[in-house]
C-alpha positions as semicolon CSV with decimal commas, in nm:
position;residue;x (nm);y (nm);z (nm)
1;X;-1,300;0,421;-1,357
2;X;-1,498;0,438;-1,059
3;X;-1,465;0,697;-0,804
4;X;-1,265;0,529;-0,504
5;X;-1,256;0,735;-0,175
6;X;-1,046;0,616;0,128
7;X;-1,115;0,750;0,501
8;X;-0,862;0,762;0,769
9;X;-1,000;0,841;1,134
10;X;-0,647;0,798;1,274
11;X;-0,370;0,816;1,053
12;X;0,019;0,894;1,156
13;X;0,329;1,008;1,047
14;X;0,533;0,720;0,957
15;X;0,919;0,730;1,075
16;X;1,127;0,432;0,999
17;X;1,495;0,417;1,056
18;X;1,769;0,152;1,090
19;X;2,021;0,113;1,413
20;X;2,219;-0,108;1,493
21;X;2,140;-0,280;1,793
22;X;1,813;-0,221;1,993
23;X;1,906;-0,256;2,373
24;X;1,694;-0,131;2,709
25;X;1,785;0,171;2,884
26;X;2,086;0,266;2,644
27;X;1,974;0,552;2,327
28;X;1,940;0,386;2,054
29;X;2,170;0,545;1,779
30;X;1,937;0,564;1,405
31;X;1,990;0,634;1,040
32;X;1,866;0,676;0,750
33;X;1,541;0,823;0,873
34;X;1,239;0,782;0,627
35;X;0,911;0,984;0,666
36;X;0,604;0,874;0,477
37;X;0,201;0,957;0,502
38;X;0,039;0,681;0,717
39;X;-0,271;0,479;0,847
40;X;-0,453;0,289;0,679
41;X;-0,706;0,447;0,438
42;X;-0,413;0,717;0,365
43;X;-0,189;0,442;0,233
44;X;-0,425;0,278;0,031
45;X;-0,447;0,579;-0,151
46;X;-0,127;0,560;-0,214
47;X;-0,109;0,197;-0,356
48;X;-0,357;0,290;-0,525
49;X;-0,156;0,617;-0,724
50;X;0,150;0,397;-0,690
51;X;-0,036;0,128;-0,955
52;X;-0,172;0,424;-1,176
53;X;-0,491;0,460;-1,014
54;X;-0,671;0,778;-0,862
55;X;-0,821;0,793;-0,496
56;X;-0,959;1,066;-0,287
57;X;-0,797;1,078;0,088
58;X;-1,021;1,213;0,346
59;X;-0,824;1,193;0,695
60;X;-0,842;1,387;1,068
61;X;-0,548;1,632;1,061
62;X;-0,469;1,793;1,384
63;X;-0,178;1,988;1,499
64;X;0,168;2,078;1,319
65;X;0,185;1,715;1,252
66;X;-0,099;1,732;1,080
67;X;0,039;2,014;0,859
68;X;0,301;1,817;0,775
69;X;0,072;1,495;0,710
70;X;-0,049;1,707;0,422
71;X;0,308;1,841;0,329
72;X;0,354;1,488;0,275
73;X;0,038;1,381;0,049
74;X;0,093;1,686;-0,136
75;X;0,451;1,538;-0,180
76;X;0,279;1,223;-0,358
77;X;0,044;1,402;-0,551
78;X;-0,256;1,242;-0,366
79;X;-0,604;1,404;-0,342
80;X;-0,601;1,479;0,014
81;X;-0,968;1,614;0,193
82;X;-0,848;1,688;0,566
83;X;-1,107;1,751;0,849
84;X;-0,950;1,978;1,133
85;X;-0,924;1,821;1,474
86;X;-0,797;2,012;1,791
87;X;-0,562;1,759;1,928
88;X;-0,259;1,641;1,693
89;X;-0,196;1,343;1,477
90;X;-0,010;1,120;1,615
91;X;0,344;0,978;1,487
92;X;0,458;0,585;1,466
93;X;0,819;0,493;1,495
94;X;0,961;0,134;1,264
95;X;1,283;0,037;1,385
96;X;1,531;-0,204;1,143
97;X;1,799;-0,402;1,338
98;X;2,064;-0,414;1,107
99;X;2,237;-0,676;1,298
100;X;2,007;-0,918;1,354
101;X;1,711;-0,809;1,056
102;X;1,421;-0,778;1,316
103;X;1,231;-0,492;1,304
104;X;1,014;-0,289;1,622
105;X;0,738;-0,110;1,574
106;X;0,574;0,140;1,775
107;X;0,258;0,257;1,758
108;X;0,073;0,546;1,922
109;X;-0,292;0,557;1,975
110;X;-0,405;0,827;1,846
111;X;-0,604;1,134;1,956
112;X;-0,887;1,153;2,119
113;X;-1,197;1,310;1,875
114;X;-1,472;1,469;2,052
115;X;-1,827;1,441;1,887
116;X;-1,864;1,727;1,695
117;X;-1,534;1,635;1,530
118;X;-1,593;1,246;1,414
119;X;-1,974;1,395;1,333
120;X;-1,785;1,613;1,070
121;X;-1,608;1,370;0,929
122;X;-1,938;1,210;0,869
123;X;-2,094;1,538;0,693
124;X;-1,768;1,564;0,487
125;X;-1,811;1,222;0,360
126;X;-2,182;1,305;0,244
127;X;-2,127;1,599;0,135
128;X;-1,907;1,482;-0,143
129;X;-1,926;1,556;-0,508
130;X;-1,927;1,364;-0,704
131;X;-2,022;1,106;-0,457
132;X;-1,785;0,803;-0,423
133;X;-1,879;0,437;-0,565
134;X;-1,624;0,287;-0,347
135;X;-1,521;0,410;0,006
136;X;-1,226;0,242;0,151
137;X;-1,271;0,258;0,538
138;X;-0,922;0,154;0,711
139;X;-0,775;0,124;1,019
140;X;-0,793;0,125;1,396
141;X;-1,066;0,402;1,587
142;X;-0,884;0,668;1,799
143;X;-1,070;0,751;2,119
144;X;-1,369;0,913;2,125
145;X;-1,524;0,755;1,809
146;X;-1,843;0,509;1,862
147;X;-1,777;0,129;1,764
148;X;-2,074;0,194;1,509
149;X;-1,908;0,473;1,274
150;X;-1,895;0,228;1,038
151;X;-2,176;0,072;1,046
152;X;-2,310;0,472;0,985
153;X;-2,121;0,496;0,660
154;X;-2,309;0,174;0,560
155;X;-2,602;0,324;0,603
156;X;-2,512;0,632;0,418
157;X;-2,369;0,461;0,087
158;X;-2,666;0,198;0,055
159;X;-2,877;0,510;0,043
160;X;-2,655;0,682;-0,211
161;X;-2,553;0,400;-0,399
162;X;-2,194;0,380;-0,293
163;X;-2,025;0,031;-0,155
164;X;-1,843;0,039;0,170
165;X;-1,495;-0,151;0,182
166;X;-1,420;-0,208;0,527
167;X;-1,039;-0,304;0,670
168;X;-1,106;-0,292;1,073
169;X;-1,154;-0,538;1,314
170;X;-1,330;-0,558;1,665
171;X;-1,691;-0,409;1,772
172;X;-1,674;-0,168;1,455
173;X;-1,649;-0,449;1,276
174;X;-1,882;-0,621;1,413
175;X;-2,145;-0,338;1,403
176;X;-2,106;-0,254;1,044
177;X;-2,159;-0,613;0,966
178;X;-2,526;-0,512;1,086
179;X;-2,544;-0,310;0,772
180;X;-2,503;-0,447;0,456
181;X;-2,094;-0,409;0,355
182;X;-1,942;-0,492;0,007
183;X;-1,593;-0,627;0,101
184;X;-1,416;-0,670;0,447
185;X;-1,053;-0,814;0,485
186;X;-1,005;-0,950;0,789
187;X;-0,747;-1,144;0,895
188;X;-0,712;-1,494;1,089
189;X;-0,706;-1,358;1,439
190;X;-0,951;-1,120;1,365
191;X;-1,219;-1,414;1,181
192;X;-1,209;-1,572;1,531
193;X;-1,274;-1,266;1,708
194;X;-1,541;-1,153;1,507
195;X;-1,710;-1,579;1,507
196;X;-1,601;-1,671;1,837
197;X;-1,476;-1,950;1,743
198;X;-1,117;-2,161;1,718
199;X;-1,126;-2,153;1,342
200;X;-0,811;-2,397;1,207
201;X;-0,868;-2,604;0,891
202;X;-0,904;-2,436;0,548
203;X;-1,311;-2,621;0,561
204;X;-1,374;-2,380;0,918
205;X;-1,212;-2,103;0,733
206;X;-1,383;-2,140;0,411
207;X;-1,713;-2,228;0,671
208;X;-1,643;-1,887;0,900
209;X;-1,664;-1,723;0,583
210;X;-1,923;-1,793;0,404
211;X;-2,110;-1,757;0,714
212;X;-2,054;-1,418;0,726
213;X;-2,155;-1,353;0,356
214;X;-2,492;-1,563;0,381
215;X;-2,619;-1,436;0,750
216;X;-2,394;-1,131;0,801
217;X;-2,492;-0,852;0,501
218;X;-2,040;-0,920;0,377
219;X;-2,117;-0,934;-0,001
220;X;-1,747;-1,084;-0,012
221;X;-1,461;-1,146;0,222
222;X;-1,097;-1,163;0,150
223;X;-0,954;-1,316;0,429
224;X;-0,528;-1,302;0,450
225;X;-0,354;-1,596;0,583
226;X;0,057;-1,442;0,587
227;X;0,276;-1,699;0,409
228;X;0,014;-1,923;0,359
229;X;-0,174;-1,673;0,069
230;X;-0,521;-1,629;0,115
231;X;-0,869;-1,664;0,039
232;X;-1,204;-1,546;-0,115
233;X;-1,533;-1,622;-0,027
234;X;-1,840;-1,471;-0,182
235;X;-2,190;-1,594;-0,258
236;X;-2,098;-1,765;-0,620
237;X;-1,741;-1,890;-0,530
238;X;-1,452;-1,951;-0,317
239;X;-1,094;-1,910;-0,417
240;X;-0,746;-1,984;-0,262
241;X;-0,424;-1,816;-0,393
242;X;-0,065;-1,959;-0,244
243;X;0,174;-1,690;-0,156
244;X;0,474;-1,673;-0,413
245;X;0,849;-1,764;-0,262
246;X;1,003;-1,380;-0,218
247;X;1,242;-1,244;-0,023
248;X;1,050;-1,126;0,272
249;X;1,242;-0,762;0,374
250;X;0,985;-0,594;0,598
251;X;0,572;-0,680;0,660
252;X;0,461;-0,349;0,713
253;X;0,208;-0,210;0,454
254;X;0,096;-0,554;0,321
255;X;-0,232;-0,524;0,435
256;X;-0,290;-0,226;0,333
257;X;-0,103;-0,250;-0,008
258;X;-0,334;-0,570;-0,075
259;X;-0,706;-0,357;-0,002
260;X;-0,554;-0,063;-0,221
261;X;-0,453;-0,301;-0,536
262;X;-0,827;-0,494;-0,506
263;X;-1,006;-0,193;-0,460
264;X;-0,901;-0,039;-0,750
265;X;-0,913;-0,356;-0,938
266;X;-1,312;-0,375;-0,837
267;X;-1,319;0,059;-0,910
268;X;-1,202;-0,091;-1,302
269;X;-1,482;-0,318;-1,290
270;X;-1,250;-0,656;-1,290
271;X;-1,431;-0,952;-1,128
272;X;-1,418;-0,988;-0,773
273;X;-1,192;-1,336;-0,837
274;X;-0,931;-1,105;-1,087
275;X;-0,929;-0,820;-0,793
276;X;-0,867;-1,042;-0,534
277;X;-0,547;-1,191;-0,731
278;X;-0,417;-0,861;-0,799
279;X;-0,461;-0,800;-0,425
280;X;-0,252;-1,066;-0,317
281;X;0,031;-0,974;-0,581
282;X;0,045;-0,663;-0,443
283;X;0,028;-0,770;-0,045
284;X;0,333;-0,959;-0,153
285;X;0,494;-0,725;-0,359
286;X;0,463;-0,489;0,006
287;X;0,678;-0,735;0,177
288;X;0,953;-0,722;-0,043
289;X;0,977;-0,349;0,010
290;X;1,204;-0,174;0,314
291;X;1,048;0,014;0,632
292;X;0,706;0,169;0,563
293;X;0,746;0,155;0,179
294;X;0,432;-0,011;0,073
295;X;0,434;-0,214;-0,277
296;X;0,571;-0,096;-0,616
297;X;0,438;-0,133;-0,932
298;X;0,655;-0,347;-1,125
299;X;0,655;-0,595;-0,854
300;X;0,307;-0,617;-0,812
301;X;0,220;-0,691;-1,201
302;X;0,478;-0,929;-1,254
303;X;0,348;-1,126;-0,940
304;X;-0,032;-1,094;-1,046
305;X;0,078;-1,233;-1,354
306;X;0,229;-1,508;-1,182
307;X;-0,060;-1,525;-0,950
308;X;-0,344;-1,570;-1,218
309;X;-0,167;-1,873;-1,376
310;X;-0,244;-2,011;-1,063
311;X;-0,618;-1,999;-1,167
């Protein structure tokens, strides 16, 4: 297999806990507090060990939280490369109404990186060895770091050879698409960001694109719809796949859960159609799961075998 190595500039502890009722002004009672590893890149790593894969985590770690990020990665046996930042990681807080069934999330934005710190990042990434085919990218920017760190990276694993898979949305996005990029994943709201445009009908979305693979250096794009599946577009084919009927128990990792199951897919050398089928299985598979649990195994094969019937 493929070497697969995820980045997180921002990642978080993950606390999810169930109460009752969520009112203003009165404390809100919880229980059954989880704890899990989080941000993006981090937890596709995980998906990625969770379906019997291996990936390499390189993350900022700053702080006691950040000593207990790696508590927790060490907890699920995952390769974990931190870089040392001065101010601390931050934390993110899921709560489950248990007598209603919606769910709050809070999220923090991070810490702030100076320069020397997201530079080092940059030099751990090169430095490397052996030096990864894949490089999962995930994830919001905390302060500090310059819209184009991406599109650096880009640069960096066309001249080594590497691919660069890229979940993020906004001006990073945007600037990496200067460079050439193997995969990105956006999602609806973030196609029209990135276009400009009011995209509705499956022909703009299929349009949007394949735009973006022909003009804008994408070599494919996955783009997730929710409950209404998803779809691929690269430069030989497009391809739809319909969300299976599950119960839906909490949305949180599905994004996530679906760039970890194609990425490894791709790091086995499946086609980008198969990889992109296993990715949805497992984006479903995530929502099936409580709090921050992301997908499970068992789920996501028998749903990819579902899935590819489809085909």
């Amino acid at each position: 297999m493929k070497r697969i190595v995820t980045l997180t500039l921002n990642p978080a502890i993950d606390l999810a806990a169930d109460a009752e009722q969520v009112k203003p002004i009165r404390k809100i009672r919880c229980e059954k507090l989880k704890m899990d590893p989080g941000g993006g890149g981090i937890n596709v790593a995980r998906v990625i060990g969770e379906l019997g894969g291996c990936a390499t985590a390189v993350y900022t770690e700053g702080g006691s939280l950040g000593k207990l990020l790696l508590d927790l990665l060490d907890r699920e046996r995952i390769d974990a490369v931190p870089v040392e930042i001065a101010n601390p990681t931050r934390e993110s807080f899921t709560v489950n109404e248990t007598s209603s069934g919606r769910q709050f999330r809070f999220v923090l934005t991070g810490p702030e990186l100076q320069e020397a710190e997201w530079r080092r990042c940059l030099k751990v990434l090169e430095a490397l060895e052996p030096f990864p085919d894949f490089l999962v990218a995930s994830g919001s920017l905390p302060p500090g770091v310059p819209d184009d760190i991406y599109a650096r990276m880009a640069r960096m694993l066309e001249a080594r050879g590497g691919r660069l898979l890229l979940d993020t949305s906004g001006e990073a996005l945007g600037a990496a698409l200067e460079e050439r990029v193997y995969l990105i994943k956006p999602n609806l709201r973030e196609l029209r960001e990135l276009t400009g445009r009011g995209i509705e009908s499956e022909q703009e979305q299929e349009e949007a694109c394949r735009e973006l693979v022909l003009r804008r250096n994408a070599e494919m794009v996955a783009l997730t719809l929710g409950d209404k599946g998803a779809l691929l577009v690269t430069r030989e084919r497009t391809r739809r796949a319909a969300i299976p009927k599950v119960e839906v128990v909490s949305p949180v990792g599905a994004g996530d859960s679906f760039m970890g199951a194609m990425a490894l897919a791709l790091a086995r050398e499946k086609s980008a159609e198969e990889a992109f089928v296993y990715g949805v299985a497992a984006g479903t598979a995530a929502v099936m799961t409580p709090g921050t649990e992301l997908c499970r195994k068992d789920d996501v094969e028998r749903l990819f075998k579902r899935l590819a019937g489809q085909g």
